[in-house]
N, C-alpha and C positions, 0 to 999 in steps of 0.2 A: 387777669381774668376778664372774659368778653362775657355779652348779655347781649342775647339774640330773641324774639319772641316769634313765633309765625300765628298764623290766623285761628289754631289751633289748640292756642293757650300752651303749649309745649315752648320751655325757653331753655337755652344755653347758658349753664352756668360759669363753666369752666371747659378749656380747649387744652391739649397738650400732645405736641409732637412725641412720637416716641421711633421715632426712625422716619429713612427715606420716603417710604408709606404706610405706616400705619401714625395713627391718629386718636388719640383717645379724649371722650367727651363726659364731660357729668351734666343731666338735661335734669331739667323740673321738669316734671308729667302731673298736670290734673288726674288724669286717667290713673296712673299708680299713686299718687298722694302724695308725691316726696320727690325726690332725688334718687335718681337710677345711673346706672353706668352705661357706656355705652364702646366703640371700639367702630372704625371704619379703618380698610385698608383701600389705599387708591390703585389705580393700574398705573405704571410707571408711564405713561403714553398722558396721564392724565394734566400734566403741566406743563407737555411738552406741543401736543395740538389742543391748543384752548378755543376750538371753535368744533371739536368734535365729542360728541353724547355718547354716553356706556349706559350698558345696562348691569343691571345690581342683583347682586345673589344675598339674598336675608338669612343670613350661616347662625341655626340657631344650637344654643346647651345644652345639654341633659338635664338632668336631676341634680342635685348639690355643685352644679358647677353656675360657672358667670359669665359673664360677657367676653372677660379675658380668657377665659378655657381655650376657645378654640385656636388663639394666638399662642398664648403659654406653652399650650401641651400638648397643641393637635397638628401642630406645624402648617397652618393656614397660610400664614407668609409665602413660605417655600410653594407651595401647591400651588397657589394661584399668580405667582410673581410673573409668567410669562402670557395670563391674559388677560384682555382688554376688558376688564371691569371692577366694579365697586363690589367689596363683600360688607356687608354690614353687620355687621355683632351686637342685637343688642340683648339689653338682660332683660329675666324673667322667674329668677330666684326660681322655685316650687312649684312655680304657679299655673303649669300645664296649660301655657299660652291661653287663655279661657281669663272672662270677666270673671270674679265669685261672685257667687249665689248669698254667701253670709261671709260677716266680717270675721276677722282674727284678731291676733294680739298684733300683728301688724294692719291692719284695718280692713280692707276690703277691694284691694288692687283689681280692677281693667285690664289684663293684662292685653286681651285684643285688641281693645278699644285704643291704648297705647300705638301697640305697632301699627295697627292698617289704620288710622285714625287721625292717629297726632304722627308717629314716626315716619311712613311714610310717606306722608305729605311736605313734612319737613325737607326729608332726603333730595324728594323730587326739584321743590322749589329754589334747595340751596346751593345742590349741586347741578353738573352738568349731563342727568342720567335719560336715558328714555322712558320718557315717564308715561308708561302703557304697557298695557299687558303680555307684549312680544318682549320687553324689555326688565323683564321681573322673573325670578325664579327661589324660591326657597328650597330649602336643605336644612337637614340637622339629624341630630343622633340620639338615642332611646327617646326622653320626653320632649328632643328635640325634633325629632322625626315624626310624632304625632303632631306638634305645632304645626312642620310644613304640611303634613298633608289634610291635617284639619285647614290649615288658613287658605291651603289650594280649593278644598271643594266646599268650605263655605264662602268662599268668593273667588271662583274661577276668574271671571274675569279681572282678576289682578294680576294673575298667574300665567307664566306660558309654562314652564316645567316645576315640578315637588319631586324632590329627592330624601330617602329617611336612610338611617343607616341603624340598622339595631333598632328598629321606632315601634312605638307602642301605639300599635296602627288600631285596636281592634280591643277598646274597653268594656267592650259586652263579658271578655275575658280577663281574668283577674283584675278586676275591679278596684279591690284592698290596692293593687299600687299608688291611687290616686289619694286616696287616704294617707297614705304615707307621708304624701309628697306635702295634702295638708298642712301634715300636723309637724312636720318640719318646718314649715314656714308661718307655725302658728295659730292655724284653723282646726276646728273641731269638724265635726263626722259630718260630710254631706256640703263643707263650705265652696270650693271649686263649685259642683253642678246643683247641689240642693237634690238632685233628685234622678231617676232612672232613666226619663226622656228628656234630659236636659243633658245628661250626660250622652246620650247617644244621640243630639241636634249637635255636638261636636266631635262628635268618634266617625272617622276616615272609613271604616266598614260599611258604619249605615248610607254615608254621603258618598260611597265609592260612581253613582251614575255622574254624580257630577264631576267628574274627574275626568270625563269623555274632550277628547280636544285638545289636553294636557299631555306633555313631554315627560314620563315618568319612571323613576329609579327606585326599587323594593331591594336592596343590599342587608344581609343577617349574617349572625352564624347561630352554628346549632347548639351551643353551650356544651360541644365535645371539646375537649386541648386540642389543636393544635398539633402538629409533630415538634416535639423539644420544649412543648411550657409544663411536661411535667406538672399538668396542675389538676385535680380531680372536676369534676364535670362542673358547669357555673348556671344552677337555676335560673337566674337571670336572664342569662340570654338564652335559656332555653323556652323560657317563658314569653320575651319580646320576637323570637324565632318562630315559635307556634303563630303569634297575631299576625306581622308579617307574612307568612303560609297561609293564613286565612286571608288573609287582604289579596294576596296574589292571585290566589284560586277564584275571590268576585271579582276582581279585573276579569279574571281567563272568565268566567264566565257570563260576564255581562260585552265580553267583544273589546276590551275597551286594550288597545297597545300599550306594554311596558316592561320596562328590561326588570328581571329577577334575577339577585344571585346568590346562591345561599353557600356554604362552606364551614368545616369547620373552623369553632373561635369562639372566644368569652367575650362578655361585657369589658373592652377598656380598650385603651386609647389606641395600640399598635394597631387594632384590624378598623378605626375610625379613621386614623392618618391614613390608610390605603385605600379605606371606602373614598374620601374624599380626593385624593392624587388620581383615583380613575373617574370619578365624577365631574370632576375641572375639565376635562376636554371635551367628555360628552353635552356639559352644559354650554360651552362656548359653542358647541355645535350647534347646538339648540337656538343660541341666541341670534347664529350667522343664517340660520332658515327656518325659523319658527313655525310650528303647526298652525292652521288657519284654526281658527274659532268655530267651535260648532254648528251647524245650519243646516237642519234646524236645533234645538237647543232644547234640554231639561232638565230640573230644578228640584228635589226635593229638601224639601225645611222643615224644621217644627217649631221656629220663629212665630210669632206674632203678626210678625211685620217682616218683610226682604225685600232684598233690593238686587237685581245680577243681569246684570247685560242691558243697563240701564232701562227693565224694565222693573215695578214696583205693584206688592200685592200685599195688602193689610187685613187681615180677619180678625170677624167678630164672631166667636163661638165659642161653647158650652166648656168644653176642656181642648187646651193644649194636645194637638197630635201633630203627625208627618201630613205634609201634603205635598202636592207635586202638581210644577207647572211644567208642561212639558209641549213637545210638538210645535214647538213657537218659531213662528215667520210670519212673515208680514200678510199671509192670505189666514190667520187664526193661530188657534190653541186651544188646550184642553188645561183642565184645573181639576184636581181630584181633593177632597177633601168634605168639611163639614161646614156649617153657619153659612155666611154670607161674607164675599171678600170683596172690597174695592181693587181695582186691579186699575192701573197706569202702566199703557204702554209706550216702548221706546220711540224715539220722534221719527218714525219711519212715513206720516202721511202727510198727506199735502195740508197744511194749516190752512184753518178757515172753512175747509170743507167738510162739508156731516157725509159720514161716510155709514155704513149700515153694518151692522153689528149683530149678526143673528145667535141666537144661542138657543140649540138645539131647533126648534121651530118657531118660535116668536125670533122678530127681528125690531129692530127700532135705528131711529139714525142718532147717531154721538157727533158732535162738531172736535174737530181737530184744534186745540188749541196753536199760539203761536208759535212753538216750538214746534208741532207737528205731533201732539199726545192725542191719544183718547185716553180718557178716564169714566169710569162706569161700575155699576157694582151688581156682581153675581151672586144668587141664592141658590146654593148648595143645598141645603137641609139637613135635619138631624142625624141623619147616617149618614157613613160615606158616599159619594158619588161623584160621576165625574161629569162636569160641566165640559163640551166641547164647541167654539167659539169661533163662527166665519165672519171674516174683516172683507168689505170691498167700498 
């Protein structure tokens, strides 16, 4: 048994080969409260040129499955054995990729906070991956498929491509699943989001603008059989098929590029093994000429506090809602919202220099600190409105 720690508080308890490349790990997480499982497969190229960096696919669960799922039973191995990257597997029990709101009888698991937080960072430093946004991609299937494309558009810049397979893209709709997922894992009514707009600062529908810039895969089926499954129609996936069809349609409708394929097929693992066996090669595509990064760039959150494209916006106001920073480059932005937000931008200016900062018609100068920030704070007011902000 080894014992690793990172900066993180996330340590390595126990390591265990379980073939040519696959890998399995048991880690302590702060963020989850215990001991989790975990699973990485290498690229076979990986011990072979020890001075060249992969990029990493985050291959997340379903519902009632684990880390081992997608090795077990999804044929991950096989899929991905012929290219050059890391797939990471790690668990997330019930927990619909989301910090909770309230404890359980299992306590009150991070699950975010885990993967992009303590996991990720881990991954970066231990192994030899590209450790940047052109170099990261998630995937996964039913509550797997909401984690990718929740974790893509509330922090794009992690992400170059989100792929779901069967994903429960769109909780404004049947809601009751998340409850489910709960109280499977221990939590009573409302423990995931606590409440209506906390569940939708993580639902992939609401946060589809940020998802502009991203390399994107919407794969379903319509919970009709198949030809030869013999099997009567599967609610389930007619249910995760409708949210999907809604997610697609605000792509199509906000401009934003992404492959769609819908077809018949149930909830389980045969139409997951093939979602995934065509998803391996479009993602390695992805990774060999990645999409540039937005520019200009926009943000909607209903956070407190954000953080994305290393720029930083914290509000103080009356209730919790959506705001959005949007139109951002380095000649301004606009902020739409309520209260008053302190806002720190990206090191884009020359440090040391007061550079002038107008909003709306008043102007004033801000000094750049050494990194090349300004920092300053906007007054919104009691209703919505949108602040719009020239930098020179």
């Amino acid at each position: 048994m080894t014992t690793a720690s990172t900066r993180t508080g996330l340590t390595v308890v126990s390591r265990r080969a379980l073939g040519k490349r696959l890998v399995e790990y048991t880690m302590d997480s702060p963020a989850v409260g215990g001991t989790t499982g975990l699973r990485i497969l290498f690229p076979t190229e990986y011990t072979v040129d020890t001075e060249r960096r992969f990029p990493v696919l985050y291959l997340l669960h379903g519902g009632d499955d684990d880390y081992r799922s997608w090795t077990d039973k999804g044929e991950a191995a096989e899929a991905t054995e012929k290219y050059p990257m890391l797939v990471v597997m790690p668990d997330a029990r019930n927990g619909f990729y989301s910090d909770w709101e309230r404890p359980g009888r299992l306590g009150r698991p991070r699950w975010e906070t885990y993967h992009l937080g303590e996991l990720l960072p881990w991954v970066d430093t231990t192994f030899r991956t590209i450790a940047r946004r052109e170099g990261r991609a998630a995937a996964g299937l039913s509550m797997g498929g909401f984690g990718a494309f929740s974790y893509a558009a509330r922090h794009p810049d992690l992400f170059v491509a989100a792929a779901g397979f069967s994903g429960v893209l769109d909780t404004n709709r049947h809601s009751w699943i998340t409850e489910i997922a709960a109280r499977r894992d221990g939590g009573g009514f409302g423990a995931i989001w606590g409440d209506r707009l906390t569940r939708r600062a993580h639902n992939p529908w609401d946060l589809a603008e940020n998802l502009r810039g991203l390399a994107l895969s919407v794969r379903t089926g319509t919970g009709i059989p198949a030809g030869g499954e013999h099997r009567r129609p599967d609610p389930v996936e007619a249910i995760v098929y409708h949210q999907s069809a809604r997610t697609h349609r605000k792509l199509t409708e906000l401009g934003i590029e992404h492959r769609w394929y819908q077809r018949r097929g149930v909830h389980d693992w045969p139409q997951w093994i093939d979602d995934l066996r065509v998803t391996v090669p479009w993602l390695a595509g992805v990774f060999a000429d990645p999409p540039p990064a937005p520019d200009p760039f926009s943000y909607r959150s209903a956070e407190p506090d954000f953080s994305v494209w290393d720029w930083s916006v914290s509000f103080s106001r009356a209730h919790r809602e959506f705001a959005v920073l949007s139109h951002v480059d380095k000649e301004g932005f606009a902020l739409t919202g309520t209260g008053s937000a302190r806002v720190r931008t990206a090191a884009w200016y020359e440090p040391g220099l007061r550079h002038t900062v107008q909003v709306d018609d008043i102007a004033g100068g801000v000094l750049a600190d050494r990194a090349g920030r300004l920092s300053f704070t906007l007054r919104l007011g009691a209703r919505t409105g949108t602040a719009w902000v020239k930098i020179r």
